[in-house]
VOMARTI-969825 format. One record per residue (C-alpha): residue number from 1; residue in three letters; chain; z negated, y, x negated. Coordinates in steps of 0.25 Angstrom, whole numbers. Layout:
<atoms>
- torro | semar | marfi | pz | py | px
- NUM | ala | A | Z | Y | X
...
</atoms>
This chain:
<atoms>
- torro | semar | marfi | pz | py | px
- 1 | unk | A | 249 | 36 | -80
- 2 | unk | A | 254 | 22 | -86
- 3 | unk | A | 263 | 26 | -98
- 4 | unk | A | 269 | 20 | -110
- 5 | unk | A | 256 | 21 | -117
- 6 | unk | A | 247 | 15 | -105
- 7 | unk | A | 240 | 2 | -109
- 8 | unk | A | 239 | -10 | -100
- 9 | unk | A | 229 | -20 | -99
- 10 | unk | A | 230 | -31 | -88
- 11 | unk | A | 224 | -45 | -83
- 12 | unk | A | 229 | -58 | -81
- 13 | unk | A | 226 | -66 | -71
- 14 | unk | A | 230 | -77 | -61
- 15 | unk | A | 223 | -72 | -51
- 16 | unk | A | 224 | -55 | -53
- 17 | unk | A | 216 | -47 | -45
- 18 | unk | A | 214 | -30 | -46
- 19 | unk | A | 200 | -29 | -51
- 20 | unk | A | 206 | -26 | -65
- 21 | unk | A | 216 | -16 | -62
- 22 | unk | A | 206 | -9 | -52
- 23 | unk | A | 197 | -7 | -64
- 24 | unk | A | 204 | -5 | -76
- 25 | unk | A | 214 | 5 | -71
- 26 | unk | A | 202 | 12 | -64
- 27 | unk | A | 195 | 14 | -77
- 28 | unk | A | 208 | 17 | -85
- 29 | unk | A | 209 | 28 | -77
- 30 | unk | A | 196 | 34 | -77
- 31 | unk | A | 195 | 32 | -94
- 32 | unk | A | 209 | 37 | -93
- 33 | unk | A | 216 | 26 | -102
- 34 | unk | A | 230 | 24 | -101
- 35 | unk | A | 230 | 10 | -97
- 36 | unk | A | 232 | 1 | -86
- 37 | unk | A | 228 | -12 | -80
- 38 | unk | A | 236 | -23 | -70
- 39 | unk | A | 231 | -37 | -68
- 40 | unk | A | 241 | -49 | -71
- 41 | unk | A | 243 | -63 | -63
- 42 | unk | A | 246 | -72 | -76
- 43 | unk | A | 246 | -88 | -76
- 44 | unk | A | 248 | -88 | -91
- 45 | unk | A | 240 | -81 | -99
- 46 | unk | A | 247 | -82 | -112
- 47 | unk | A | 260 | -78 | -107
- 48 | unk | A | 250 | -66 | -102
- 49 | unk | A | 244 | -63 | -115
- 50 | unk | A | 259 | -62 | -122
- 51 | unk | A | 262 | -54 | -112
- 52 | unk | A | 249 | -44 | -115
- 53 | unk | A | 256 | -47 | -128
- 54 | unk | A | 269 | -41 | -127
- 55 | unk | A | 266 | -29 | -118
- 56 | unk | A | 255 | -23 | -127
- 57 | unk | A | 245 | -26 | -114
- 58 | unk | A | 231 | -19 | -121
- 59 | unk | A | 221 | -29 | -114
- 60 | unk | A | 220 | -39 | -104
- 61 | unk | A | 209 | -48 | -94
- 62 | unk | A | 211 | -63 | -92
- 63 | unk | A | 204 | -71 | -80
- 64 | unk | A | 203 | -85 | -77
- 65 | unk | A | 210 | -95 | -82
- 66 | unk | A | 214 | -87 | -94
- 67 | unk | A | 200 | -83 | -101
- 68 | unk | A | 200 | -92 | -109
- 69 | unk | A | 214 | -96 | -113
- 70 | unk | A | 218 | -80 | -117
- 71 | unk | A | 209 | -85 | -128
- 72 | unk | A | 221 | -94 | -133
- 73 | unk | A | 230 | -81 | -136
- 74 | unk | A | 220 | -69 | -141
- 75 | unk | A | 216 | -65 | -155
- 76 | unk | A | 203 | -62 | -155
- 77 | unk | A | 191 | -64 | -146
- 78 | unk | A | 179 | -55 | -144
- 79 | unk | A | 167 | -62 | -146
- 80 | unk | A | 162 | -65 | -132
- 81 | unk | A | 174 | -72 | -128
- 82 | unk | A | 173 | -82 | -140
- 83 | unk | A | 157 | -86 | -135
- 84 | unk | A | 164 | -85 | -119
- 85 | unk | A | 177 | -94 | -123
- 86 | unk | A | 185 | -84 | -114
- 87 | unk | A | 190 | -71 | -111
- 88 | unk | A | 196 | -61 | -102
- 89 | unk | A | 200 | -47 | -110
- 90 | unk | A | 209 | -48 | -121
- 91 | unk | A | 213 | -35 | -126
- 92 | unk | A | 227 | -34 | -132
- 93 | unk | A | 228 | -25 | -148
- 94 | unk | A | 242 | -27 | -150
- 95 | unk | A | 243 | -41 | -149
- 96 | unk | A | 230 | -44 | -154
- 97 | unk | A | 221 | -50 | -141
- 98 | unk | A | 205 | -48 | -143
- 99 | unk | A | 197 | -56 | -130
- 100 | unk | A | 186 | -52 | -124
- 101 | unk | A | 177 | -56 | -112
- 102 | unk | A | 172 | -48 | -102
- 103 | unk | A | 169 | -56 | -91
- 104 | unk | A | 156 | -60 | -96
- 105 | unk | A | 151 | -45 | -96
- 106 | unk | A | 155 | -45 | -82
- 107 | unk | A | 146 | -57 | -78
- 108 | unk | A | 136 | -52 | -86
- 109 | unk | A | 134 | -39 | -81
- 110 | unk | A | 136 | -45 | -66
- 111 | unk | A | 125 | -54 | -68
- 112 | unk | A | 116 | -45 | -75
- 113 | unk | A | 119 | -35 | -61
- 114 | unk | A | 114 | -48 | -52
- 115 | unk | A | 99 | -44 | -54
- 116 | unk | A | 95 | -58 | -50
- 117 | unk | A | 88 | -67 | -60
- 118 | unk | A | 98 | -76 | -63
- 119 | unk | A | 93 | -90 | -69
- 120 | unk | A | 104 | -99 | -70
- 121 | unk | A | 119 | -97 | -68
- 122 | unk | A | 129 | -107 | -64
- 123 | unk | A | 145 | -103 | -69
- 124 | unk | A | 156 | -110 | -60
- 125 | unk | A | 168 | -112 | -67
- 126 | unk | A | 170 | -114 | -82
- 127 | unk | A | 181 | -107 | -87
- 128 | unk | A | 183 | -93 | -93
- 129 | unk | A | 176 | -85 | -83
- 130 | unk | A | 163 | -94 | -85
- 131 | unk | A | 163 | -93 | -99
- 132 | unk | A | 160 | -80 | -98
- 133 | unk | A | 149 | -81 | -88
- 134 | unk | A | 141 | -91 | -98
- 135 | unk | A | 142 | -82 | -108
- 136 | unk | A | 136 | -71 | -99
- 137 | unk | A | 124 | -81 | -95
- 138 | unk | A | 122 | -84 | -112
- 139 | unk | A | 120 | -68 | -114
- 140 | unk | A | 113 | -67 | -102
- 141 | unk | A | 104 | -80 | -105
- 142 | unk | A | 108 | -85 | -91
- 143 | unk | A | 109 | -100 | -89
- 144 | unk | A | 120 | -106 | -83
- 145 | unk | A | 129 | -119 | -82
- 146 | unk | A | 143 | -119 | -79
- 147 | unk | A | 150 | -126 | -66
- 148 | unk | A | 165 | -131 | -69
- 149 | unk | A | 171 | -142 | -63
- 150 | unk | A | 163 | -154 | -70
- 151 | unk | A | 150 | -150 | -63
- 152 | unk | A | 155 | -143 | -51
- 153 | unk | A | 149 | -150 | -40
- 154 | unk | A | 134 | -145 | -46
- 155 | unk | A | 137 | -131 | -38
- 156 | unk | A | 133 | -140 | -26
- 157 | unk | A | 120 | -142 | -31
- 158 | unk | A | 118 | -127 | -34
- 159 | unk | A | 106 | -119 | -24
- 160 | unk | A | 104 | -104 | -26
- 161 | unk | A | 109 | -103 | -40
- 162 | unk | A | 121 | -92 | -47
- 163 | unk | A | 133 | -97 | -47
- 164 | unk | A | 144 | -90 | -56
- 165 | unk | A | 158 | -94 | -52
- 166 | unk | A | 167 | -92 | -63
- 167 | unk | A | 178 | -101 | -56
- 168 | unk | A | 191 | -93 | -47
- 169 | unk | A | 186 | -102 | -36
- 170 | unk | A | 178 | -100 | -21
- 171 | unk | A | 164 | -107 | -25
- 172 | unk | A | 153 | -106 | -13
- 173 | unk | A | 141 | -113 | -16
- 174 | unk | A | 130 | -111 | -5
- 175 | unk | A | 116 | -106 | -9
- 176 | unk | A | 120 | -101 | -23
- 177 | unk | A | 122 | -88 | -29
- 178 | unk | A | 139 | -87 | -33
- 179 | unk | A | 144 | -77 | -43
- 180 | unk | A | 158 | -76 | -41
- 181 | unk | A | 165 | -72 | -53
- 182 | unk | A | 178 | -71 | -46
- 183 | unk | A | 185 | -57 | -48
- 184 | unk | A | 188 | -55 | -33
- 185 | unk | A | 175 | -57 | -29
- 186 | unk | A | 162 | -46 | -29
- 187 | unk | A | 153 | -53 | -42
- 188 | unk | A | 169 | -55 | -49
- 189 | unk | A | 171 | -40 | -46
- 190 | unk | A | 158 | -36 | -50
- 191 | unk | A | 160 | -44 | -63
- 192 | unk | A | 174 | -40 | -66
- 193 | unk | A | 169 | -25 | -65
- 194 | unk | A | 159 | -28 | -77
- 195 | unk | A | 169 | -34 | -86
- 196 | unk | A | 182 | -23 | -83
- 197 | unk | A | 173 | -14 | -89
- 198 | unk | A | 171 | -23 | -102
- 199 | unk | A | 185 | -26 | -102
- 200 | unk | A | 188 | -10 | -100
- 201 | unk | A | 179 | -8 | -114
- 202 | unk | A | 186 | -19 | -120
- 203 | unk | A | 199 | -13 | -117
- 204 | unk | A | 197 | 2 | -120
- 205 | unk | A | 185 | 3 | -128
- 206 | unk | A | 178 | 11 | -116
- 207 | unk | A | 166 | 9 | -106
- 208 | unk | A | 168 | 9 | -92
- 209 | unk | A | 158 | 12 | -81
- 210 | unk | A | 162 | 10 | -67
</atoms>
């Protein structure tokens, strides 16, 4: 039961989808923590954070474009997020804003589930999302090399390679291999499972098992 005591946690997004509220409120529930989570459509994320600000709000995801400029208004950074260069959990202690990532525990442990032997890996897209997927290929000693918009035109050239793609768009590159990161899609499912359940620890100080 929601009361004046219940704490809220939320995401902002410009594209919002469920797959937060589905699991947080679920495992709120089942750890029976007065809490409550809705996702937000926001096209300005420091009006956003102000707003965390002034109603108390206890925690809070970012997702593209705002990974890396929630970085502009928080306090302290943990120290993934200073090698990564972006975010996406900022948990709120009366004003004070501590950022974490957990987006490259999610691609970490989906790639670690592929059991294929993975050599080389080519990231589409440069911005916060792929931050963090270099930084799981430097822990997990993968090689990789970025695709962006200087280079783009090398994914034609690409035969039965993995492809990452970090960017919110359609990419269909015949006789590769495509990770789509995107959180509607089964790989961006999969990998937004993994990091709730870091963000869940982050936010209450307990474990999670699904």
């Amino acid at each position: 039961m929601v009361d004046k005591d219940t704490k809220i946690y939320c995401s902002f997004s410009l594209n919002p989808g469920n797959n937060g509220c589905t699991f947080f409120n679920s495992a709120f529930s089942k750890k029976n923590i007065n809490a409550v989570y809705k996702s937000f459509y926001s096209d300005n994320i420091k009006k956003s954070i102000n707003a965390v600000k002034a109603l108390n709000i206890s925690g809070f995801a970012v997702s593209m474009p705002f990974k890396v400029e929630t970085l502009n208004y928080v306090d302290e950074v943990s120290n993934e997020v200073q090698k990564i260069g972006a975010c996406n959990t900022i948990v709120n202690n009366d004003g004070y804003l501590v950022a974490y990532n957990t987006d490259y525990s999610g691609v970490k442990s989906y790639i670690q589930n592929l059991h294929s032997d993975i050599d080389f890996l080519y990231i589409l897209g440069a911005g916060g999302f792929s931050k963090s997927i270099q930084y799981t290929c430097e822990l997990l000693n993968l090689d990789f090399e970025v695709i962006d918009r200087q280079n783009w035109n090398k994914l034609i050239q690409l035969k039965n390679k993995w492809i990452f793609n970090a960017t919110p768009i359609d990419v269909n590159v015949e006789n590769n291999i495509i990770i789509d990161g995107r959180p509607f899609t089964q790989e961006g499912k999969t990998i937004s499972l993994n990091q709730a359940i870091h963000q869940f620890k982050i936010y209450t100080g307990i474990d999670y098992d699904i």
